[in-house]
VMD Tcl script that builds the backbone (N, CA, C; Angstrom):
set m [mol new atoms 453]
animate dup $m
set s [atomselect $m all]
$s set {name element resname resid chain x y z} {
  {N N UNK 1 A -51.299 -102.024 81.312}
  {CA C UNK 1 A -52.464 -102.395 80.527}
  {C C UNK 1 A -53.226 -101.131 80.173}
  {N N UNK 2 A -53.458 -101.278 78.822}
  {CA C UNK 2 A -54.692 -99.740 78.638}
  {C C UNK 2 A -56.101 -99.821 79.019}
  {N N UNK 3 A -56.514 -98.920 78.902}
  {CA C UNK 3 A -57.517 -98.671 79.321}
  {C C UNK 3 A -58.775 -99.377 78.666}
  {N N UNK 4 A -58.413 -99.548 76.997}
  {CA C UNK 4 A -59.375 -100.228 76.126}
  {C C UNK 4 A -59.135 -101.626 76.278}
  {N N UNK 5 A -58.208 -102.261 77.372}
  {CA C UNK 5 A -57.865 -103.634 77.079}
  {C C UNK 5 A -58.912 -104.093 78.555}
  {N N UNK 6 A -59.174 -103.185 79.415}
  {CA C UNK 6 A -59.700 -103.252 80.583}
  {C C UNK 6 A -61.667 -103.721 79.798}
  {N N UNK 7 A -62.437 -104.744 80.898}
  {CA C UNK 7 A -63.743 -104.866 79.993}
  {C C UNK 7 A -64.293 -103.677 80.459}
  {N N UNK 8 A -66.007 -104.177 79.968}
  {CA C UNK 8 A -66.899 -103.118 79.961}
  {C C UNK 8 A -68.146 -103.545 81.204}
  {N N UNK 9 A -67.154 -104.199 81.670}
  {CA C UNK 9 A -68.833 -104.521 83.386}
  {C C UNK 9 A -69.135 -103.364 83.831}
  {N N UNK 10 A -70.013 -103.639 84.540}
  {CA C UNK 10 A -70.584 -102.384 85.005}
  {C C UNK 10 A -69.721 -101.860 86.172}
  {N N UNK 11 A -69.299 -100.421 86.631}
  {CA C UNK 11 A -68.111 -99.725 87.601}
  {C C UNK 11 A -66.797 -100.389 86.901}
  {N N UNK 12 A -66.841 -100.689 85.045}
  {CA C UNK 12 A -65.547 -100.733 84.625}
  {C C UNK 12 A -64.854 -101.843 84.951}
  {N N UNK 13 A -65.152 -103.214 85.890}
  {CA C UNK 13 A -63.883 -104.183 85.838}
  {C C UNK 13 A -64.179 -105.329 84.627}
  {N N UNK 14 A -63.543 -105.889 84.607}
  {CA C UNK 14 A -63.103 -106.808 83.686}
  {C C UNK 14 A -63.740 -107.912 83.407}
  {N N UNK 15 A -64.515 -107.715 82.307}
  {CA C UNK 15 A -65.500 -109.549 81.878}
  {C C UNK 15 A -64.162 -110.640 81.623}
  {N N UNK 16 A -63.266 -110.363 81.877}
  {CA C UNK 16 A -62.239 -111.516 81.463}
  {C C UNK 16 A -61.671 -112.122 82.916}
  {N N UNK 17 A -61.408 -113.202 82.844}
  {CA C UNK 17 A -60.508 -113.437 83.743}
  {C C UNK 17 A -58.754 -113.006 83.865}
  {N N UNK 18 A -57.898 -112.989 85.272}
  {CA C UNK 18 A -56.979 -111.860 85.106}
  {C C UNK 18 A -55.806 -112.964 84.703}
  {N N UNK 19 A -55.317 -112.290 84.064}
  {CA C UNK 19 A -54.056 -112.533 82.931}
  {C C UNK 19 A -52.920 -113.187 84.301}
  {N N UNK 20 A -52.887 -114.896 83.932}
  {CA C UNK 20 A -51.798 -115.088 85.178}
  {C C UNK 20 A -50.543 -113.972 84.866}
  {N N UNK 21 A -49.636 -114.315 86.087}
  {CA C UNK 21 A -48.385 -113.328 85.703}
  {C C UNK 21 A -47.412 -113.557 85.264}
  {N N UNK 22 A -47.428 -115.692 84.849}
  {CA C UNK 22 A -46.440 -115.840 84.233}
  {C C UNK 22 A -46.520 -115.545 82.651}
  {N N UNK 23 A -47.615 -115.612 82.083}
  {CA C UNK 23 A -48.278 -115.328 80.978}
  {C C UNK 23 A -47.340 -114.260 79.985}
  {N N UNK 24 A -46.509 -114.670 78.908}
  {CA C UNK 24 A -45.889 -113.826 78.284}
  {C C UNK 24 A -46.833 -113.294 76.956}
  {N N UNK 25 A -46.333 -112.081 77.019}
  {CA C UNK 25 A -46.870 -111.955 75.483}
  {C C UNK 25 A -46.229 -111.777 74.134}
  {N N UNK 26 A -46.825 -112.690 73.466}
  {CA C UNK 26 A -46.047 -112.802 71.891}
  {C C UNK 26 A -45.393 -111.439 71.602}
  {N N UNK 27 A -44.287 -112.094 70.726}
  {CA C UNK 27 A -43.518 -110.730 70.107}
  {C C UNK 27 A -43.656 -110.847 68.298}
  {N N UNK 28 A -44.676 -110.400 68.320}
  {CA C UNK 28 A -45.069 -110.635 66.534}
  {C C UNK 28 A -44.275 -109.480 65.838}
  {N N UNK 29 A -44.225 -109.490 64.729}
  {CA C UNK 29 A -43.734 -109.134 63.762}
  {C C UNK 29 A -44.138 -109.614 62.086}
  {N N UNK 30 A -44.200 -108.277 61.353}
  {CA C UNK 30 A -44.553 -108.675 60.293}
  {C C UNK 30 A -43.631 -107.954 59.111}
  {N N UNK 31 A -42.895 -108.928 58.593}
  {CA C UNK 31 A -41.534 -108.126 57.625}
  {C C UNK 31 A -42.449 -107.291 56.308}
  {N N UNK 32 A -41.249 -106.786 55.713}
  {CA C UNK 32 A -41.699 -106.058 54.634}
  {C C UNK 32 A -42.369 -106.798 53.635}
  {N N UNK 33 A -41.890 -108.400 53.738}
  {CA C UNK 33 A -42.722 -108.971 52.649}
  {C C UNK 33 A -43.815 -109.320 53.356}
  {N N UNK 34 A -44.181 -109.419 53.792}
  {CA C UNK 34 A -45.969 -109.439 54.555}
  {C C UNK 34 A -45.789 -110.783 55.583}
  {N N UNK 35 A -44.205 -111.502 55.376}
  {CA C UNK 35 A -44.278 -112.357 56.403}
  {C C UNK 35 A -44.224 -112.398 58.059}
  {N N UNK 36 A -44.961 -113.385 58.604}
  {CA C UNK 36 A -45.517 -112.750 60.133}
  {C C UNK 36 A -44.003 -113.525 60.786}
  {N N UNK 37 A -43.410 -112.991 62.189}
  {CA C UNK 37 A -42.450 -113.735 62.650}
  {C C UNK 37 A -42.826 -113.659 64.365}
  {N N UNK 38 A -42.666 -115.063 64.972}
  {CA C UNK 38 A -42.747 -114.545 66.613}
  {C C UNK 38 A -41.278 -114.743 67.496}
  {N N UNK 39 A -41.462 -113.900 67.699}
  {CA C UNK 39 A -39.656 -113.612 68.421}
  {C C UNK 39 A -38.393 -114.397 67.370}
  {N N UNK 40 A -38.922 -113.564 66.101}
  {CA C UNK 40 A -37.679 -114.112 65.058}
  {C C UNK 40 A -37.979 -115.088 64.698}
  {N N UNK 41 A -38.528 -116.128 65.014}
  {CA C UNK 41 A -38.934 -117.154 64.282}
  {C C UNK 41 A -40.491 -116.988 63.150}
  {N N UNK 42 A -40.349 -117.664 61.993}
  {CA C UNK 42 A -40.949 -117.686 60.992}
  {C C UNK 42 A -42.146 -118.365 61.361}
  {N N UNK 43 A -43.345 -117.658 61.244}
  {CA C UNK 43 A -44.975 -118.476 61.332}
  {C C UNK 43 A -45.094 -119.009 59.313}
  {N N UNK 44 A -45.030 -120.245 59.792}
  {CA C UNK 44 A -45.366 -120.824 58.232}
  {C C UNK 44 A -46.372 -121.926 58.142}
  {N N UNK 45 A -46.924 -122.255 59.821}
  {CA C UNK 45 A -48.630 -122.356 59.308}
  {C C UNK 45 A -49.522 -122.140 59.154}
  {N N UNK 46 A -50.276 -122.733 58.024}
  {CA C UNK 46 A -51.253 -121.808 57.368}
  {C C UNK 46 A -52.615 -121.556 58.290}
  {N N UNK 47 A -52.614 -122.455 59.225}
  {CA C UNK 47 A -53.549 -122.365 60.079}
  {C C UNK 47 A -53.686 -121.179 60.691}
  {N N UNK 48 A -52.300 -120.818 61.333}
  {CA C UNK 48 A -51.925 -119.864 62.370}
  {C C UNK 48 A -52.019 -118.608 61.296}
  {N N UNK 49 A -51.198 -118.529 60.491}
  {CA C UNK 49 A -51.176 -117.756 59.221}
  {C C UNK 49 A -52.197 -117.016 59.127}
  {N N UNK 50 A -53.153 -117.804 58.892}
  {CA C UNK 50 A -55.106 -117.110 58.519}
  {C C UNK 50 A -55.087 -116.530 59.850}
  {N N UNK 51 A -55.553 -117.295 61.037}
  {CA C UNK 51 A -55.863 -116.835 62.223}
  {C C UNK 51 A -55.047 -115.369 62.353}
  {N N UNK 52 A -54.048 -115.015 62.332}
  {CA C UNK 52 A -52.874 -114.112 62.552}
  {C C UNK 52 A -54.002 -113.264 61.679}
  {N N UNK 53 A -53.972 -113.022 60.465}
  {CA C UNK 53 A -53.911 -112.194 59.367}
  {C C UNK 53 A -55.501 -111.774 59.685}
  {N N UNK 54 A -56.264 -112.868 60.430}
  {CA C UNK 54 A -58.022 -112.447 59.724}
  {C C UNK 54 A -58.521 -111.434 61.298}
  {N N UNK 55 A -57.196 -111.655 62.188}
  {CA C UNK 55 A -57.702 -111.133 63.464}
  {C C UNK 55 A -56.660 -109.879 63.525}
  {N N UNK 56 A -55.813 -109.240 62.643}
  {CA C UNK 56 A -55.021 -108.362 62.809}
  {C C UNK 56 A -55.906 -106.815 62.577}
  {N N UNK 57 A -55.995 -105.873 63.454}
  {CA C UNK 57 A -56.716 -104.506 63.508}
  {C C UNK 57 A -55.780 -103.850 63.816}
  {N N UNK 58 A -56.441 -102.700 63.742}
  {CA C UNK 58 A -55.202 -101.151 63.566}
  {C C UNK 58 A -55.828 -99.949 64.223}
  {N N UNK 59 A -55.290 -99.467 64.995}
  {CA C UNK 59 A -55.840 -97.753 65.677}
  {C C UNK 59 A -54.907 -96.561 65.649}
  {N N UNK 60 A -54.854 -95.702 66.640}
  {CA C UNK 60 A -54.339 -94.646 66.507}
  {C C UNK 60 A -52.734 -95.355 67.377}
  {N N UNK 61 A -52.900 -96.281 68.388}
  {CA C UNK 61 A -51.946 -96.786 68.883}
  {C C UNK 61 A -50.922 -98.419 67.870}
  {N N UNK 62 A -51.192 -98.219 66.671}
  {CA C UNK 62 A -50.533 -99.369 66.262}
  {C C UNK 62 A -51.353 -100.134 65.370}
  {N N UNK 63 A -50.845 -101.417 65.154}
  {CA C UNK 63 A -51.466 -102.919 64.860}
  {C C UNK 63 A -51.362 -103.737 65.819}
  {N N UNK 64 A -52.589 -104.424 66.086}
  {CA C UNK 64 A -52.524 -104.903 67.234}
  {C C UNK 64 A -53.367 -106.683 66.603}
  {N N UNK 65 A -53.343 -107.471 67.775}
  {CA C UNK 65 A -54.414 -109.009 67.691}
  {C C UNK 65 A -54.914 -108.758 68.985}
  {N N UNK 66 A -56.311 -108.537 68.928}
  {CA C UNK 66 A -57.364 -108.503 70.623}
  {C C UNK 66 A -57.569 -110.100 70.365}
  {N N UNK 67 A -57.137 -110.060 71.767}
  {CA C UNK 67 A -57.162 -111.707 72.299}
  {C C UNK 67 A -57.887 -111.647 73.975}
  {N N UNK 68 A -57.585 -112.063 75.064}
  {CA C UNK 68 A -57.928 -111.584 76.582}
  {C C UNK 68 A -57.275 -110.396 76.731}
  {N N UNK 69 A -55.846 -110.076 75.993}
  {CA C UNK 69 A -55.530 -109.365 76.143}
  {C C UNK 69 A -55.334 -108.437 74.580}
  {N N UNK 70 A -54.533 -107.176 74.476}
  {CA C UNK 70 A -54.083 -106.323 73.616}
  {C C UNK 70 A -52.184 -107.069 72.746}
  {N N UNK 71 A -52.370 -107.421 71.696}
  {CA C UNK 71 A -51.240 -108.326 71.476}
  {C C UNK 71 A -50.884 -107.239 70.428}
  {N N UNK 72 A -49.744 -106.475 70.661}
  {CA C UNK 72 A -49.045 -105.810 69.637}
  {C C UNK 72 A -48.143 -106.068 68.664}
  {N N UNK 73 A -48.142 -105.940 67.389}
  {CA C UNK 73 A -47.369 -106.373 66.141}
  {C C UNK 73 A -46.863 -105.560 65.367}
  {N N UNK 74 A -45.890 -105.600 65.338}
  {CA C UNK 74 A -44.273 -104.322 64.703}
  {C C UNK 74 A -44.604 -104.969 63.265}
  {N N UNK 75 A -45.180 -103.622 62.315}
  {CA C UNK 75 A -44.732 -104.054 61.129}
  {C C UNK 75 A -43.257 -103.087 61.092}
  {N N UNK 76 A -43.257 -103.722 59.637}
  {CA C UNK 76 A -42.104 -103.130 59.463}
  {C C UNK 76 A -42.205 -102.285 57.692}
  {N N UNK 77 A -43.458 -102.596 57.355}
  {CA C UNK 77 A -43.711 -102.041 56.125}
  {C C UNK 77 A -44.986 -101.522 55.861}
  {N N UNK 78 A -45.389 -102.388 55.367}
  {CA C UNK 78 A -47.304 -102.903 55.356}
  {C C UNK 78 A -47.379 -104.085 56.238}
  {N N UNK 79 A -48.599 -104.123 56.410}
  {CA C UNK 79 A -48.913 -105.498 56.900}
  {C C UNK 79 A -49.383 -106.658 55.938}
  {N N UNK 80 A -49.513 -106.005 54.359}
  {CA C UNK 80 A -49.846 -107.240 53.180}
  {C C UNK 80 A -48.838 -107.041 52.142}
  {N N UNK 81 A -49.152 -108.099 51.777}
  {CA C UNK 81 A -48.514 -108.148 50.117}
  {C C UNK 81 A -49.080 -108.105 48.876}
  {N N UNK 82 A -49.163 -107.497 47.721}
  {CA C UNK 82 A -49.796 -108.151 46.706}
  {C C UNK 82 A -48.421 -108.785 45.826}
  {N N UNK 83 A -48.892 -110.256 45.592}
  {CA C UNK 83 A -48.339 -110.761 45.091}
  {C C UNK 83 A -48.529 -110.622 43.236}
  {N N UNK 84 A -49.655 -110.270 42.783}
  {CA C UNK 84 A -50.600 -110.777 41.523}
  {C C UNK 84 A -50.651 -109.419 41.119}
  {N N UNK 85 A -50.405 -109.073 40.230}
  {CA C UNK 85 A -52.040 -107.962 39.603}
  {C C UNK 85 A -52.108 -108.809 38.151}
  {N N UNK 86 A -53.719 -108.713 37.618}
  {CA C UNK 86 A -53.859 -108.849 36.694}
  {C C UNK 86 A -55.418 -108.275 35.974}
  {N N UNK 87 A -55.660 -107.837 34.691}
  {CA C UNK 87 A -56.478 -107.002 34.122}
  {C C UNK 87 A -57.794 -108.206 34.542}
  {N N UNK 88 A -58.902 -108.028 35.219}
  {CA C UNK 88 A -60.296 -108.610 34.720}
  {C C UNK 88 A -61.431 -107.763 34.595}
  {N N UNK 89 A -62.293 -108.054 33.783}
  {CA C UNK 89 A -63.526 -107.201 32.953}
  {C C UNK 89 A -62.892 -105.667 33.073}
  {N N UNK 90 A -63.604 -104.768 33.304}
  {CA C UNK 90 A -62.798 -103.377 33.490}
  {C C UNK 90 A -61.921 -103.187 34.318}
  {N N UNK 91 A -61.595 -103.597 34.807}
  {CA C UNK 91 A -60.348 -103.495 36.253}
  {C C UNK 91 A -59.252 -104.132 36.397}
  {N N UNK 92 A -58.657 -103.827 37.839}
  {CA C UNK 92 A -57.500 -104.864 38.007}
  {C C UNK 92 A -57.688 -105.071 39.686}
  {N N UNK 93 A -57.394 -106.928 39.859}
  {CA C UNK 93 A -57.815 -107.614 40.087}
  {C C UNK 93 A -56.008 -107.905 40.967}
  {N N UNK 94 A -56.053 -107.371 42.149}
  {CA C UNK 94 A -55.049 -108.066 43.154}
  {C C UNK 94 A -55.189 -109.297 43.567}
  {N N UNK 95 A -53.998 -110.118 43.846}
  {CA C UNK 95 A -53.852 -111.432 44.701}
  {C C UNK 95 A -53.263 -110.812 46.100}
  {N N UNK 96 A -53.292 -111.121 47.403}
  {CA C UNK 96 A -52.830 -110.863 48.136}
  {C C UNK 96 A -52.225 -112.464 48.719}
  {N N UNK 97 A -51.253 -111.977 50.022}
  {CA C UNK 97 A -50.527 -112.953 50.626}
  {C C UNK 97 A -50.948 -113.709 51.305}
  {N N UNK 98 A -52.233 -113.192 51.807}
  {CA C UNK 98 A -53.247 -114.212 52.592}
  {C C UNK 98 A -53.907 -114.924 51.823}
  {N N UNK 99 A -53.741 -114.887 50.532}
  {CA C UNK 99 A -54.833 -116.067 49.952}
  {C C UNK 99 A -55.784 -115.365 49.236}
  {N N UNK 100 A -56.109 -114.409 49.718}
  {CA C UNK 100 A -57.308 -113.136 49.407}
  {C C UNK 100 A -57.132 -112.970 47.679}
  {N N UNK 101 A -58.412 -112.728 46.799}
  {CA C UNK 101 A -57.757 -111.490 45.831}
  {C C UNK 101 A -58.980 -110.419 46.035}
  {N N UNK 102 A -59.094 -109.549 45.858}
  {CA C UNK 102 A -59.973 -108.441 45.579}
  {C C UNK 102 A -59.630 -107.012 44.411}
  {N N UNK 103 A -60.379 -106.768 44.566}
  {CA C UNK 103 A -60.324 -105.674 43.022}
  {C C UNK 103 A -59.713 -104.186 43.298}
  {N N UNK 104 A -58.536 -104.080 42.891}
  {CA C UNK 104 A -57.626 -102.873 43.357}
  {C C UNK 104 A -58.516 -101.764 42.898}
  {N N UNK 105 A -58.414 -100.774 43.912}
  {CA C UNK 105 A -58.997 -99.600 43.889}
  {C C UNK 105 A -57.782 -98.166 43.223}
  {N N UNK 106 A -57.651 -97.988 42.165}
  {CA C UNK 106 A -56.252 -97.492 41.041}
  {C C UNK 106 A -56.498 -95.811 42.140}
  {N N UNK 107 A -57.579 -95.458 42.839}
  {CA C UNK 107 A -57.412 -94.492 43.390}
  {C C UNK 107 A -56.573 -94.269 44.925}
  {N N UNK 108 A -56.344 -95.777 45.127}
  {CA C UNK 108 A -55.171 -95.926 46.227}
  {C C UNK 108 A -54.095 -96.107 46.059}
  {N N UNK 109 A -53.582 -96.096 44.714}
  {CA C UNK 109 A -52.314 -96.437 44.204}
  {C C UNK 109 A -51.206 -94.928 44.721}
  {N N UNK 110 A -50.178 -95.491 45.492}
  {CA C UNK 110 A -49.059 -94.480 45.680}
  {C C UNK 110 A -47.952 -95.115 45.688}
  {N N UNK 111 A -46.559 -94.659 45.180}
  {CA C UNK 111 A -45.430 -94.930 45.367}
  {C C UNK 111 A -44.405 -94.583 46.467}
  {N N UNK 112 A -44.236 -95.628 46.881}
  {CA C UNK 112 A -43.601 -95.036 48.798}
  {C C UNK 112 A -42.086 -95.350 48.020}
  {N N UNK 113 A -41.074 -95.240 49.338}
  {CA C UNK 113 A -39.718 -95.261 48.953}
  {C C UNK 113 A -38.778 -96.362 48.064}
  {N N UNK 114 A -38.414 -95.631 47.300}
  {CA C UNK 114 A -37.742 -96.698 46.503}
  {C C UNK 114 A -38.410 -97.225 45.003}
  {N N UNK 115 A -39.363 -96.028 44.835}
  {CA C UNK 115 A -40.299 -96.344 43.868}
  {C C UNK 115 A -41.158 -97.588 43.963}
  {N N UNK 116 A -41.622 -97.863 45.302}
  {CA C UNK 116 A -42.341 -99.612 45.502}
  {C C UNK 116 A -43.672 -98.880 45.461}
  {N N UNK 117 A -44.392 -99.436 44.588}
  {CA C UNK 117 A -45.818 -99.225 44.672}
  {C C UNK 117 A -46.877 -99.675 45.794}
  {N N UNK 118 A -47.797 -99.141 46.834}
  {CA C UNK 118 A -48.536 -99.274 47.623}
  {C C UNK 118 A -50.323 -99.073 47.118}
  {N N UNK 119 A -51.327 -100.396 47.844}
  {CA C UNK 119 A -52.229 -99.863 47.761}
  {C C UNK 119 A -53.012 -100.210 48.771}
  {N N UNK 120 A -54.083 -99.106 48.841}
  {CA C UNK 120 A -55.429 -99.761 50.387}
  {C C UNK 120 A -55.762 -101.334 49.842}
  {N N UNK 121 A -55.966 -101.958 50.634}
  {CA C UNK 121 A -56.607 -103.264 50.701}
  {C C UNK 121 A -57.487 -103.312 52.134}
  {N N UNK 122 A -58.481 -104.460 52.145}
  {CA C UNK 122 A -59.412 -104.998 52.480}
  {C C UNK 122 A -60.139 -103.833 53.306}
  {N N UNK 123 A -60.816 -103.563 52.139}
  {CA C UNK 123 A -61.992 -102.570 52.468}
  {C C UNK 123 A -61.508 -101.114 53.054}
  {N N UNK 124 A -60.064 -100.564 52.478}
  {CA C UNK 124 A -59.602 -99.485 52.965}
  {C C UNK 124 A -58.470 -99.672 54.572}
  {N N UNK 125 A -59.016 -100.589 55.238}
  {CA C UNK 125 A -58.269 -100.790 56.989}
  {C C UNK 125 A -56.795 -101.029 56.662}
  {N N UNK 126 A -56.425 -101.495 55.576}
  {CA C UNK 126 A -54.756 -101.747 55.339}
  {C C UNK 126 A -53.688 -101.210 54.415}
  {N N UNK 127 A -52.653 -100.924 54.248}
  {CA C UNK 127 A -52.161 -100.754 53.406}
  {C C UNK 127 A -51.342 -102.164 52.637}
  {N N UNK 128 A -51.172 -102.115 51.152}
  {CA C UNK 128 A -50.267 -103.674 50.941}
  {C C UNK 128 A -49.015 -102.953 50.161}
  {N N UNK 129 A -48.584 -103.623 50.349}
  {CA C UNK 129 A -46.889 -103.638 49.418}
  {C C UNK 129 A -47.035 -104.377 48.484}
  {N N UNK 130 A -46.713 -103.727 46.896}
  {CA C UNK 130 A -46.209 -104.343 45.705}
  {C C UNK 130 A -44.844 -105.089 45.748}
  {N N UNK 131 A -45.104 -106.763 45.812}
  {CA C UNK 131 A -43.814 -107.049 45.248}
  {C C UNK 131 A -42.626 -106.859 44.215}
  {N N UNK 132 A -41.942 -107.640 43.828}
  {CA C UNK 132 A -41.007 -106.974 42.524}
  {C C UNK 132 A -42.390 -107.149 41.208}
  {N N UNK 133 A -42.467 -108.819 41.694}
  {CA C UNK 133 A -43.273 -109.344 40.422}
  {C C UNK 133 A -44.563 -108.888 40.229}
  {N N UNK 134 A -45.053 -108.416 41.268}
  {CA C UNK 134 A -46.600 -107.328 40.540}
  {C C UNK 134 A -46.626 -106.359 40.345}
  {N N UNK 135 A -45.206 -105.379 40.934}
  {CA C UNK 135 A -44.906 -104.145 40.560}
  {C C UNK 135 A -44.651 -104.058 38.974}
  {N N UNK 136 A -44.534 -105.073 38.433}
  {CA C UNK 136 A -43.694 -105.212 37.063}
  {C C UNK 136 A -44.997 -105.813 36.234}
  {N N UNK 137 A -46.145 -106.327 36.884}
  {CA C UNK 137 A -47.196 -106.833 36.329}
  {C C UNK 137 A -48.260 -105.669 36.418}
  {N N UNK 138 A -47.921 -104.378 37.271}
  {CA C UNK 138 A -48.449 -103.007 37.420}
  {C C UNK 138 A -48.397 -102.276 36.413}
  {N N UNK 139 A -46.992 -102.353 35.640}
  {CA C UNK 139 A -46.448 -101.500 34.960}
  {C C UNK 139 A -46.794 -102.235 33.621}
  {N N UNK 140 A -46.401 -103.241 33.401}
  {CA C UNK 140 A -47.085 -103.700 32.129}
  {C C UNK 140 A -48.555 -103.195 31.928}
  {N N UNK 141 A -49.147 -103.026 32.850}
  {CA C UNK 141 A -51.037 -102.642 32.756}
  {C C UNK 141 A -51.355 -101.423 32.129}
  {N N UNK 142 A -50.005 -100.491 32.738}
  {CA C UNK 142 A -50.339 -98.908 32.527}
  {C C UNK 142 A -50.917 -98.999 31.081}
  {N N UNK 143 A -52.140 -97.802 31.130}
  {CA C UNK 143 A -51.995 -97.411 29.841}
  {C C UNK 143 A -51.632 -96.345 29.615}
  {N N UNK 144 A -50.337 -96.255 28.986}
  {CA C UNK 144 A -49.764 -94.575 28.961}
  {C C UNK 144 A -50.214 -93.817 27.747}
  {N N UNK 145 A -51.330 -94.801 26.729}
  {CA C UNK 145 A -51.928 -93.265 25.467}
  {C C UNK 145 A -52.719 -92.721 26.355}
  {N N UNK 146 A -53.323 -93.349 27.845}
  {CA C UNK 146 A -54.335 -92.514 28.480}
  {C C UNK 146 A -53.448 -91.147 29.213}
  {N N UNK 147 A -52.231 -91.796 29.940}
  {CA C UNK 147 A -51.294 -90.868 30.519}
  {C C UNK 147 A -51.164 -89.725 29.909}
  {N N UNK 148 A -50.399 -90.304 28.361}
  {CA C UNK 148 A -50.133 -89.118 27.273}
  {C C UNK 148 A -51.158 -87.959 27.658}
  {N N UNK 149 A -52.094 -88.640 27.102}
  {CA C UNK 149 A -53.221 -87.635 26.764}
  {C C UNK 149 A -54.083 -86.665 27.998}
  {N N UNK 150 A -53.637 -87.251 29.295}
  {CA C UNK 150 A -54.000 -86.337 30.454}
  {C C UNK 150 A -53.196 -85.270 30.663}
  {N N UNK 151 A -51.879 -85.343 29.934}
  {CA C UNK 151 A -50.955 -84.732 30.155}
  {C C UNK 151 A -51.212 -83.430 29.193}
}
mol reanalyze $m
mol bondsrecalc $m
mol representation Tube
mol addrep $m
């Protein structure tokens, strides 16, 4: 157990009660398409889904879900998806996999391997993965007389 999973009482022990020992801990996983899996099996309710996604944080040690305990989760890409892009008032306007949309920030835009487009999402804490179909709804957006002309 780490040290940050230990509470904050006073002389350091634990506001929680202690973790029985039969008590396993989940083996999460989150594929390249932003889907969550526990020990290989597919999470496809939406209940769990939200819960999973709205409690998932990130440090210098990983992605993790704080629960009583420290619950660690293997991505394997990003931890989101954007499914959507599309132009609104001056901008562009992501859908994400959680349900979410928010307004892409074009100054987080990078291309990781394979030419797949990446951008920060929710408030900077994440990175998301461009699917095929918004990578292609990305590229339709460009405006390349602006490109041209920076060039």
């Amino acid at each position: 157990m780490r040290t940050s999973d230990v509470g904050g009482g006073a002389g350091g022990e634990s506001l929680t009660p202690p973790i029985p020992s039969d008590w396993k801990i989940p083996d999460f996983r989150i594929d390249a398409d932003g889907d969550w899996y526990d020990e290989g099996v597919q999470i496809t309710h939406p209940g769990v889904l939200a819960n999973l996604r709205g409690n998932l944080r990130r440090d210098a040690d990983g992605y993790f879900i704080q629960t009583r305990v420290r619950i660690p989760v293997r991505v394997d890409d990003a931890p989101f998806a954007v499914l959507r892009v599309e132009r609104r008032d001056d901008g562009l306007q992501v859908s994400l996999n959680d349900g979410s949309e928010e307004r892409l920030d074009p100054a987080t835009l990078r291309l990781g391997p394979g030419e797949i487009p990446y951008a920060t999402v929710k408030q900077g804490a994440f990175e998301a993965r461009f699917n095929r179909a918004a990578a292609w709804q990305l590229l339709q957006l460009a405006d390349y007389e602006k490109i041209r002309r920076a060039w």
